[in-house]
ROMAR-282886 format. One line per 8 residues: number of its first residue (from 1); for each residue x, y, z of C-alpha. Coordinates in Angstrom, 2 decimals. Layout:
BEGIN
NUM = X Y Z ~ ... $
This chain:
BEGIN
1 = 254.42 16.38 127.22 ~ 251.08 17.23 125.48 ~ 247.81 18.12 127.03 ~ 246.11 14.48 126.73 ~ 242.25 14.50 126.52 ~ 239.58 12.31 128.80 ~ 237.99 9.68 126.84 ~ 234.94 7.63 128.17 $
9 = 235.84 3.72 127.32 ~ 233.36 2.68 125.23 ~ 231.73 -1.15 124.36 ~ 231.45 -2.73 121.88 ~ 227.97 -2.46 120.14 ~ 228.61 -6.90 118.98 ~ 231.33 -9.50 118.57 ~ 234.94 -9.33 119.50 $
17 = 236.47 -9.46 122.90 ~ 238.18 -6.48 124.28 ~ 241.74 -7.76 124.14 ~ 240.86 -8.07 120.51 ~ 240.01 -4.30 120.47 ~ 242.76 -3.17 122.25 ~ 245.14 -4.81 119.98 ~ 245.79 -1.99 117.53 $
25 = 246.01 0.55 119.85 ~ 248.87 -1.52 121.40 ~ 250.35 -1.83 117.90 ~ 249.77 1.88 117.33 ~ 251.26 3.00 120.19 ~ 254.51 0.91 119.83 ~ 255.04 1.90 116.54 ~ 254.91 5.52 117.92 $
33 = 257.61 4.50 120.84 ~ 259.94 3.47 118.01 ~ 260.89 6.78 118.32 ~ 261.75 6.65 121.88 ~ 263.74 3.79 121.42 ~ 265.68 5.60 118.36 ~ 265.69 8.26 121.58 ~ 267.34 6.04 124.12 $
41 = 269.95 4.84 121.45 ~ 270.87 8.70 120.74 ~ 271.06 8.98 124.82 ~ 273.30 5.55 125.75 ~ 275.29 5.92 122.52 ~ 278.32 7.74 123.81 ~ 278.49 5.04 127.20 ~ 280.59 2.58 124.70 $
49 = 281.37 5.28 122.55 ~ 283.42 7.88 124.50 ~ 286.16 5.83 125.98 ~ 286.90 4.05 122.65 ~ 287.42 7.85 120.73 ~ 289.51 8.90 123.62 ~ 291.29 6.20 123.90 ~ 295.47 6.88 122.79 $
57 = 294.96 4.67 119.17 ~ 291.44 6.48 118.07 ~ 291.11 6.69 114.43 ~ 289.05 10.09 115.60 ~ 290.33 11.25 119.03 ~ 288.70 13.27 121.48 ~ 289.30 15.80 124.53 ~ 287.71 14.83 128.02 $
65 = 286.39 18.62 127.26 ~ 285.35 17.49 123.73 ~ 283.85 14.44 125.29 ~ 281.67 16.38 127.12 ~ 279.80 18.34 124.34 ~ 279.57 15.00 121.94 ~ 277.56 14.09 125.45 ~ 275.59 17.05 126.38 $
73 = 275.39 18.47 123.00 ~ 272.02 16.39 122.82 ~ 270.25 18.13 125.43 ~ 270.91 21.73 123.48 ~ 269.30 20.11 120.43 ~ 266.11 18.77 122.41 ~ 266.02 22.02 123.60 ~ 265.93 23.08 120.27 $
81 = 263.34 20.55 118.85 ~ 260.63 20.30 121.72 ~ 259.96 24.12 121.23 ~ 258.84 23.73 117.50 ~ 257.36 20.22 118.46 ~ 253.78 20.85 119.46 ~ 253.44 23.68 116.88 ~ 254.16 21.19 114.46 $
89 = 251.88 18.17 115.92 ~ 249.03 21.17 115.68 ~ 250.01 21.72 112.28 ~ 250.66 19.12 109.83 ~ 249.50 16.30 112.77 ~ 250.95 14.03 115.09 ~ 251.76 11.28 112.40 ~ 253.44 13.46 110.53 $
97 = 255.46 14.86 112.21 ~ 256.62 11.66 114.31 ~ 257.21 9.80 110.80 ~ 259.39 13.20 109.63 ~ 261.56 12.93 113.05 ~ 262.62 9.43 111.28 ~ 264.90 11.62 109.18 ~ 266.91 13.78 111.25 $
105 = 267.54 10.56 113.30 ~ 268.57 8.74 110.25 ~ 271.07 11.87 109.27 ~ 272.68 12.03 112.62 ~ 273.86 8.51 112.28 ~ 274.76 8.69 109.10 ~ 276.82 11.81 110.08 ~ 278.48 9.59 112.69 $
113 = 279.43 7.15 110.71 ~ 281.02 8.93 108.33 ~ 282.62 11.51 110.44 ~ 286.50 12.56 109.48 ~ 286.63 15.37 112.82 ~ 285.10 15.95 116.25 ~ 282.72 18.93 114.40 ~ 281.01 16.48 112.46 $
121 = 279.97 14.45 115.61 ~ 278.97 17.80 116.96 ~ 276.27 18.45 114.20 ~ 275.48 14.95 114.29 ~ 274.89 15.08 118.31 ~ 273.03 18.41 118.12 ~ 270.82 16.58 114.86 ~ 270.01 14.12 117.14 $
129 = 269.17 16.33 120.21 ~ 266.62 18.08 118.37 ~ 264.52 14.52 117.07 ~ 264.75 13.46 120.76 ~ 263.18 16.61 121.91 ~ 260.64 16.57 119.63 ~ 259.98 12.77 120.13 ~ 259.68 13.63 124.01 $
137 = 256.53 16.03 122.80 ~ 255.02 14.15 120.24 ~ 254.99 10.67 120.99 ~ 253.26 10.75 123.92 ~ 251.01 13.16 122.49 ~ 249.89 10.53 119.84 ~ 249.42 7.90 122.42 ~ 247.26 9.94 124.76 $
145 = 244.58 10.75 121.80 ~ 244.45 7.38 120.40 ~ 244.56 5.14 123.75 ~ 240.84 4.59 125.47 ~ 240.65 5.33 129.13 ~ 241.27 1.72 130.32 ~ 244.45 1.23 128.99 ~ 245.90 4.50 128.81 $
153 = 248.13 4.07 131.52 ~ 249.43 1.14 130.11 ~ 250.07 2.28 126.93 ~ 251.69 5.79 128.38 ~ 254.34 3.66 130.17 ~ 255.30 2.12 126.63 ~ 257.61 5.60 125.94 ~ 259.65 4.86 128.95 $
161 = 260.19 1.54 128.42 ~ 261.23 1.53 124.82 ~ 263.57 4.38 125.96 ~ 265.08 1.80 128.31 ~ 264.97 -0.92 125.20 ~ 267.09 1.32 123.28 ~ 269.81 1.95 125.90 ~ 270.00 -1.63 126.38 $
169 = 270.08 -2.22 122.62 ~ 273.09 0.36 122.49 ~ 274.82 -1.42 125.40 ~ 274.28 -4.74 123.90 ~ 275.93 -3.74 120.67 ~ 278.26 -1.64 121.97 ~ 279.65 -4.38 123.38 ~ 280.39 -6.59 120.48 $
177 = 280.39 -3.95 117.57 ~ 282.59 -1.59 116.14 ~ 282.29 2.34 115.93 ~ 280.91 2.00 112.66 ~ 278.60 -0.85 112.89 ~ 277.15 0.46 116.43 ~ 276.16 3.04 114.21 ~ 274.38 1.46 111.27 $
185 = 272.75 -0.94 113.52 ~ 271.24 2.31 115.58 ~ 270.43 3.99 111.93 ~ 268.38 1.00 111.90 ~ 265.78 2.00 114.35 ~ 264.91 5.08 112.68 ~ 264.56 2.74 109.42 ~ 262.02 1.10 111.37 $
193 = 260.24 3.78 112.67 ~ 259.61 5.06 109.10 ~ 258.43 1.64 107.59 ~ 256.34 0.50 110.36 ~ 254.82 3.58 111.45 ~ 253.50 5.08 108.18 ~ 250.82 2.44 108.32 ~ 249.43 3.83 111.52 $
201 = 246.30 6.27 111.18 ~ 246.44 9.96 112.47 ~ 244.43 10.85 115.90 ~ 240.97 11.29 115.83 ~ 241.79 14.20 117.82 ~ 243.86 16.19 115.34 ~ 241.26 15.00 112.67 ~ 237.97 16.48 114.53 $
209 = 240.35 20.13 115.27 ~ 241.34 19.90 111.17 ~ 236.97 19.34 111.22 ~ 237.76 16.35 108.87 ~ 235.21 14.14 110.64 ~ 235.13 11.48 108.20 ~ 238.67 10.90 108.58 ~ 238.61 10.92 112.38 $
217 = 235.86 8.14 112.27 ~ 238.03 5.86 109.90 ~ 240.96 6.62 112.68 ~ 238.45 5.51 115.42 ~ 237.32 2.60 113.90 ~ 240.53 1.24 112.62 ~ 241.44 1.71 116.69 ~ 239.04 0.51 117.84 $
225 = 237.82 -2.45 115.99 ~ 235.30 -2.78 113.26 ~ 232.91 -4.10 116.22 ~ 233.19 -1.09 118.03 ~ 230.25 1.50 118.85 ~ 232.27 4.34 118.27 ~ 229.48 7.27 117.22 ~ 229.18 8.05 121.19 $
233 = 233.07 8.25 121.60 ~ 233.31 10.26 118.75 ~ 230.63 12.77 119.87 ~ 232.53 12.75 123.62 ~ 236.11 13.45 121.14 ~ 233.84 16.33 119.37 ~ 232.65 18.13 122.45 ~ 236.62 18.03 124.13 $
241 = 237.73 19.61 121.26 ~ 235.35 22.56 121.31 ~ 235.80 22.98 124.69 ~ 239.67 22.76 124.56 ~ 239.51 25.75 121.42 ~ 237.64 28.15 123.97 ~ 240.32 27.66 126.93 ~ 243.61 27.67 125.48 $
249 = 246.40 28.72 128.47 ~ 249.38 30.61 128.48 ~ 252.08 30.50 131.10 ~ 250.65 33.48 132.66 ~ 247.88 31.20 133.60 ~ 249.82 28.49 135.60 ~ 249.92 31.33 138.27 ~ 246.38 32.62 138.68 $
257 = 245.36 29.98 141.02 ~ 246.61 28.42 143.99 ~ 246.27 24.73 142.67 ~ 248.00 25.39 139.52 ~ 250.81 26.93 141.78 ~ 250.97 24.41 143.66 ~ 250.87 21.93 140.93 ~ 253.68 23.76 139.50 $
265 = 255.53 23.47 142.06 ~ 255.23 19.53 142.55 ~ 256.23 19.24 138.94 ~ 259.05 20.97 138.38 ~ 260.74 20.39 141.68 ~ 260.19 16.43 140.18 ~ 261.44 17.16 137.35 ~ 264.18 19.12 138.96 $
273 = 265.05 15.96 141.23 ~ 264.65 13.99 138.29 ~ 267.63 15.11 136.61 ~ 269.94 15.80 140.09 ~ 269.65 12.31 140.70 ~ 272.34 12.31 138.58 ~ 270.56 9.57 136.32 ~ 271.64 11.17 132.74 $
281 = 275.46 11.04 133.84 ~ 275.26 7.54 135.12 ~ 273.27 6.27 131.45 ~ 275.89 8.49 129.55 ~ 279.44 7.50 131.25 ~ 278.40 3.95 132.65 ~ 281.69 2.22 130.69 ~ 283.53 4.99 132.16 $
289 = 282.40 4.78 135.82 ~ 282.95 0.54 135.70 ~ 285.90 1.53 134.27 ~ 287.39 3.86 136.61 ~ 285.96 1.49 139.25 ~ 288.25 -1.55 138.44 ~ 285.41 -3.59 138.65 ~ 286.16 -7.23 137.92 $
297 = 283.11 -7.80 135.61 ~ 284.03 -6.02 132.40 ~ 282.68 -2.63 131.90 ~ 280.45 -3.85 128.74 ~ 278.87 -6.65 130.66 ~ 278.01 -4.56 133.55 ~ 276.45 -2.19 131.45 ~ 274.56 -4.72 129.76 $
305 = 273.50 -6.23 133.11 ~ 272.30 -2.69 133.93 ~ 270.20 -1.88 130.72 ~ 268.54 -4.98 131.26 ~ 267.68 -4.38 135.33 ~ 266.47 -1.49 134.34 ~ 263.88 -2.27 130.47 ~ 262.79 -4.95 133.39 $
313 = 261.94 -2.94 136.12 ~ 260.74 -0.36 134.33 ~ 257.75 -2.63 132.94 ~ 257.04 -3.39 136.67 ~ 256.66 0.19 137.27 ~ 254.06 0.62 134.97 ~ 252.46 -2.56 136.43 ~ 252.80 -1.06 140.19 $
321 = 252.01 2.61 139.63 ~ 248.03 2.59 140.37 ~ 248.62 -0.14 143.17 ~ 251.54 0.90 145.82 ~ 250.56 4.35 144.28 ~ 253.15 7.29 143.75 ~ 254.13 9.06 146.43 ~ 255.67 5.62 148.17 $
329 = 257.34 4.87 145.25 ~ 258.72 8.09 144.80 ~ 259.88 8.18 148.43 ~ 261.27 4.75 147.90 ~ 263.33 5.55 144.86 ~ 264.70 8.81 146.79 ~ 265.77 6.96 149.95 ~ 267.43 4.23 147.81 $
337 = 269.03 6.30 145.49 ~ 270.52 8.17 148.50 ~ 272.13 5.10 150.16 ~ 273.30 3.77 146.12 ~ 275.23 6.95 145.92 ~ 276.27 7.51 149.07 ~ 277.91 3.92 148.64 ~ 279.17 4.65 145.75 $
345 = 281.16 7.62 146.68 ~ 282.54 5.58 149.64 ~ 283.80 3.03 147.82 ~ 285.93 5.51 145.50 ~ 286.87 7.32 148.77 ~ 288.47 4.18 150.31 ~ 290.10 3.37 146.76 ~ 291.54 7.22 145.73 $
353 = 292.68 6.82 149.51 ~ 294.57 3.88 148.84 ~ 292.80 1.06 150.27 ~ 292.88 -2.26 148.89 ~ 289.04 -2.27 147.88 ~ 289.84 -5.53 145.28 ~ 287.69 -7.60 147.08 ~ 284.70 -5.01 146.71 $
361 = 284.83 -4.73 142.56 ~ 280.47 -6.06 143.14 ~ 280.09 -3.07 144.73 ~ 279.64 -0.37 141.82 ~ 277.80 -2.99 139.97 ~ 275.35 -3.40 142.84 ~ 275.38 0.26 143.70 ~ 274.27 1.30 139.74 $
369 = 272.20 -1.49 139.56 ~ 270.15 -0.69 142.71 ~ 269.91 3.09 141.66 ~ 268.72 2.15 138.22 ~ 266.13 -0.18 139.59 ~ 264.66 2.57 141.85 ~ 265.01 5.50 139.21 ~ 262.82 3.41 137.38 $
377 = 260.07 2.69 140.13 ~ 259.91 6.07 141.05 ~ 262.16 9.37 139.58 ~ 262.11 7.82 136.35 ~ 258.14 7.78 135.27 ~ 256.17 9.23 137.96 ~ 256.99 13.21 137.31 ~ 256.11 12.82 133.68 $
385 = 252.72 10.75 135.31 ~ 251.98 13.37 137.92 ~ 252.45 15.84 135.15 ~ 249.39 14.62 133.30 ~ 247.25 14.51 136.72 ~ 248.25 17.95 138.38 ~ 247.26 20.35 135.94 ~ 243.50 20.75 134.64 $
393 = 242.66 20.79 130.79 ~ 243.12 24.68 130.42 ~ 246.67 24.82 131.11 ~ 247.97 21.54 130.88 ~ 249.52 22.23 127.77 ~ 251.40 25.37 128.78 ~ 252.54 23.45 131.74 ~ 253.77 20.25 129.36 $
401 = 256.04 22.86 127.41 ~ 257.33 24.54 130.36 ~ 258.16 21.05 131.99 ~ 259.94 19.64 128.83 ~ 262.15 23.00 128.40 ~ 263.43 22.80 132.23 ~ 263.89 19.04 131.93 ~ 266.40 19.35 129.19 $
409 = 268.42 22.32 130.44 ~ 269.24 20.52 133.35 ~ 270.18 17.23 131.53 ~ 272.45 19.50 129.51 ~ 274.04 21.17 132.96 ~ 274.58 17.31 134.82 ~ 275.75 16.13 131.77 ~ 277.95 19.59 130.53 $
417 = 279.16 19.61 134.17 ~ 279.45 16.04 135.32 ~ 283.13 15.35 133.79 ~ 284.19 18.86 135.22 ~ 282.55 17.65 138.84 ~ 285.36 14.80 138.51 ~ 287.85 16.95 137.72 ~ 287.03 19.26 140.34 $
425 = 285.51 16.89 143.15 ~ 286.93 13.72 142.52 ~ 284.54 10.47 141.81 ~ 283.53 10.28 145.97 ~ 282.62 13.93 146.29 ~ 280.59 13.96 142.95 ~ 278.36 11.04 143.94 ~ 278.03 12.17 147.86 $
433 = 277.06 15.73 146.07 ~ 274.39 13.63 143.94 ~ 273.35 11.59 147.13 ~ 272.45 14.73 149.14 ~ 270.47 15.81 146.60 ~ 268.28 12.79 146.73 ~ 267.67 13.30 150.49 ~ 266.73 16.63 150.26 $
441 = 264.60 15.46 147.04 ~ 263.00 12.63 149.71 ~ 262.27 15.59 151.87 ~ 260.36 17.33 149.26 ~ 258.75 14.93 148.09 ~ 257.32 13.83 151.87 ~ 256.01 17.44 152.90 ~ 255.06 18.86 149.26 $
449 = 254.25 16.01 147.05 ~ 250.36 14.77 147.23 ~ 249.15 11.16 146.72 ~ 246.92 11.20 143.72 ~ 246.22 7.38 143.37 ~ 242.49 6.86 142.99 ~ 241.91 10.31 143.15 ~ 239.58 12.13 140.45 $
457 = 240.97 14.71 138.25 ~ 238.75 17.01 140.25 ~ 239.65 15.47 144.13 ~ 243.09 16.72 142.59 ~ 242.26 19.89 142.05 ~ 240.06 20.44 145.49 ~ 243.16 19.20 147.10 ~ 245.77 21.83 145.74 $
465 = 242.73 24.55 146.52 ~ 243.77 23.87 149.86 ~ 245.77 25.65 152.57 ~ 248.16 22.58 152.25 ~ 249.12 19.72 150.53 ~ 247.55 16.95 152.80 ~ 250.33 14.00 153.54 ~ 247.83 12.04 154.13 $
473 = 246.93 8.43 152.79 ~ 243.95 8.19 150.39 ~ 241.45 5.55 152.09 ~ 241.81 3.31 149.46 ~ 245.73 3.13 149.77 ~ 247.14 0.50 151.19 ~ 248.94 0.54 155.06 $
């Protein structure tokens, strides 16, 4: 994620009411999250996908080992594609380089479609990894320089949620579609990205570092609202970008103090928790775990019923974040998400053991469903969140790009590793191996985490300066 600058909200000089002004930010910043919809499709694709190629009458069989690179192939190529990412934002701009992401998209499903062997939906996969990385970068990157202060967090919750949009839209299809037409009607997202988002301006932040002023004011105003004041914003824009050319970071500098260390630590143990969870294997082999399950609903509804639990909760997240705050919610979704799996692997324990477990086919529905729902209140958003809030300006940036790199490596090793885990482990073990993990993830996030609702970017800071990270409750949170 990209260092995302402070602006003061502003008022407007006459006229207009300030839903009115807000409105094409909104449309700018959904435009932008095409591209993490076009994301989630890439992500959910091979949950119908997989068991239909390896099933005995596949037009294009595959391997369980093959199986497992068309599925983790995509974090190598995000790996790939967030590294070049932010060089390229810096570049040629944020606009640009979002609306070119359109086309490697729209090649990977193309490649799908039209693929006669398993390398072809190997390039395709790895085509696809690298847009999805370097949506993950420059997305929210975009959103955070055009979005004013007071709705900033609501637009910064839109890439989550249209990354949950898409995996529903892949489960939804996936369900009633063919191999072919899942993937036209996912080429058509990309398609959309393209038309609609070519009509949406370029930051005023990238403008004022290219020093094409004139530009950046058309950018602001066309945010912002022809009513809008927007000469004191702009100066505020001006004097960030200076500032931010005389402090740029390298990793080096995420060590030199103890609040970035300790910032550094929060967020990648997150992130690292994030990805344990085992969230990415349950998104990529949901048909296969209903499946395998013998659940009486049928493995596309259940999926569906899960894609739609969790766009829906996911939206309440971003509604609850700055009020229950984040450390609760993270603690919340940890606890949960240990008793979900630990369920989960007891109900395949009784069944691999023989028990007649016919009468508990709910039980993996309610289990997944529960685990989504609290992934998406807590491990889902909140590291990326706290990401934005730990660091200060100088190295925020450095930090981002460090995140993003050890986020994807470990989606590749759950996902890489998950159908060996089976193999190895059996279903019970995997998912008791997943639930300890978000115990111990509960645990850190208790003693190390800090509560930084309705702090100041600045009580942050003083607070990591400290000789420990203070569990304590802000005053203003609630009992």
């Amino acid at each position: 994620m990209a260092d995302m600058e402070t602006v003061t909200p502003m008022m407007p000089s006459s006229g207009g009411t300030s839903e009115g002004l807000k409105r094409p930010q909104y449309l700018a910043a959904l435009a932008a999250t095409l591209g993490a919809m076009a994301a989630g499709t890439v992500l959910a694709w091979t949950s119908p996908t997989l068991p239909e190629l390896q099933a005995p009458n596949s037009s294009l069989p595959l391997s369980v080992e093959e199986g497992s690179w068309v599925g983790s192939l995509v974090a190598v190529g995000a790996l790939a594609g967030a590294f070049p990412a932010g060089y390229c934002a810096e570049t040629f701009g944020r606009k640009l380089t979002i609306t070119a992401l359109s086309a490697p998209f729209l090649l990977s499903w193309i490649l799908i479609i039209t693929a006669q062997n398993v390398a072809m939906l190997y390039i395709a996969r790895l085509v696809a990894g690298i847009a999805t990385g370097a949506i993950s970068v420059t997305a929210p990157m975009y959103i955070g320089e055009i979005a004013e202060a007071s709705v900033r967090g609501a637009l910064g919750s839109f890439f989550q949620l249209m990354l949950t949009v898409g995996i529903l839209y892949v489960y939804v299809f996936g369900a009633i579609a063919s191999y072919v037409w899942l993937g036209i009607v996912c080429a058509a997202v990309p398609v959309a990205l393209l038309v609609i988002f070519v009509w949406m301006p370029e930051t005023p932040t990238f403008l004022l570092k290219k020093n094409r002023k004139a530009d950046a004011e058309r950018s602001l105003r066309f945010l912002r609202g022809a009513n809008y004041n927007i000469q004191d914003e702009l100066h505020i824009l001006q004097l960030e970008v200076e500032e931010a050319a005389k402090n740029n970071a390298s990793i080096k500098d995420l060590v030199s103090s103890r609040a970035t260390r300790k910032a550094l630590t929060v967020c990648l143990g997150l992130m690292v928790f994030q990805q344990l969870s085992g969230i990415n294997a349950v998104i990529f082999y949901t048909v296969d775990i209903f499946e395998a399950a013998g659940s009486t609903l049928a493995p596309s509804v259940a999926t569906i019923i899960v894609g739609v639990i969790q766009v829906v909760i996911t939206y309440v997240a971003s509604l609850l974040m700055d009020r229950a705050g984040r450390k609760i919610l993270l603690l919340l979704s940890s606890g949960v998400e240990t008793l979900c799996l630990g369920l989960l692997g007891l109900y395949f324990c009784l069944k691999d053991s023989g028990t007649d477990v016919s009468n508990l086919g709910w039980l993996p529905l309610v289990s997944l469903a529960f685990f989504v729902v609290v992934f998406s209140l807590g491990f889902g958003p909140i590291p990326w969140m706290m990401m934005g809030e730990l660091f200060p300006a100088s190295v925020k940036g450095a930090a981002s790009g460090l995140a993003v790199t050890l986020n994807w490596v470990l989606v590749f090793t759950v996902t890489k590793s998950f159908q060996n885990l089976l193999t190895a482990l059996g279903l019970h073990f995997t998912y008791w191996l997943f639930a300890i993990i978000c115990a111990i993830a509960a645990v850190f996030v208790f003693f190390v985490v800090p509560e930084t609702k309705g702090k100041s970017l600045q009580e942050i800071q003083d607070e990591l300066n400290g000789p420990f990270i203070s569990r304590r409750k802000p005053a203003n949170s609630p009992a």
